[in-house]
N, C-alpha and C positions, 0 to 999 in steps of 0.2 A: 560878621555873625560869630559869636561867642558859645564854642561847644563845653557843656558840663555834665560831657558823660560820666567822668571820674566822678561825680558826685552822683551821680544817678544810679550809678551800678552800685555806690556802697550802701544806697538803701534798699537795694533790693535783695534784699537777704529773709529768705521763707522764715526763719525763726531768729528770735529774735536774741536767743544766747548759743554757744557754741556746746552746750553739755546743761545737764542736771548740776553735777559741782559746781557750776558755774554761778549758776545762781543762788546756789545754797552760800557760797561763802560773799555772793554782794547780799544776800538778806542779813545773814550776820553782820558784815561791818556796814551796812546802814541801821539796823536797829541797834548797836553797841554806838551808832552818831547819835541816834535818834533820843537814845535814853539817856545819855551824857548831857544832853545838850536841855534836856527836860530838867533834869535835875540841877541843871546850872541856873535856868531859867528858875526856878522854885527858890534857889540860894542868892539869885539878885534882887526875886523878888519881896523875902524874906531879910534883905539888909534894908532893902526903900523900907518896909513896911517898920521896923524896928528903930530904922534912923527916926524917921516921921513921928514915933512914939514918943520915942525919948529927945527930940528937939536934936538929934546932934548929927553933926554932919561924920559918917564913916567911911571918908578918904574921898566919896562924891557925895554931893546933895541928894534928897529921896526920891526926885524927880532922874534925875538921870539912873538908878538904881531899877528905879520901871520901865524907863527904856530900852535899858542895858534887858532886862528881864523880857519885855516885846521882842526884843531883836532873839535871842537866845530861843522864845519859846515860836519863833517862825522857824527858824533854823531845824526846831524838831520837829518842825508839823513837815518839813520838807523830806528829812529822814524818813520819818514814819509812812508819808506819801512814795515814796523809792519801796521800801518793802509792800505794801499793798500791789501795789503795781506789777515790781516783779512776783509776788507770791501768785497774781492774777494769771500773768505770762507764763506761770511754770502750769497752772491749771490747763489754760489753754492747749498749753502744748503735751500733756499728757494727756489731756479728751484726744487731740489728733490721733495721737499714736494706738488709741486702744480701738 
């Protein structure tokens, strides 16, 4: 039999960050991932959409430049998803406290 206390006890943590700071600086650098990655998305999508215009291939074909643009704009929906989440966790845990 296979004991996996070590991992049982590390989820049992009442709250789910160590401090208010705590959270404040992962809402920042996930919404400074978040909007980076939005905007990158907008600037891949914006090469597909210009290559495609103009017939000409710029450095990828306009198909992989939507891709490239798909992948980019999950990446920020993932970001943006961390900040909600924690901004939810911080409500949470300041209704407890009051």
């Amino acid at each position: 039999m296979v004991k996996m206390s070590v991992i049982k006890e590390e989820f049992k943590v009442e709250t789910p960050f160590k401090n208010r700071e705590e959270v404040t600086v992962e809402i920042r650098a996930c919404d400074l991932f978040g909007g980076i990655s939005q905007f990158v998305c907008f600037g891949f999508a914006a090469l597909g959409v210009i290559g495609d215009a103009l017939k000409i291939t710029l450095g990828l074909e306009s198909m992989s430049w939507f891709l490239l643009a798909i992948v980019a704009g999950l990446n920020a929906i993932i970001g943006h998803m961390h900040v909600v989440v924690a901004k939810h966790l911080l409500g949470i845990e300041s209704e407890k406290k009051e």
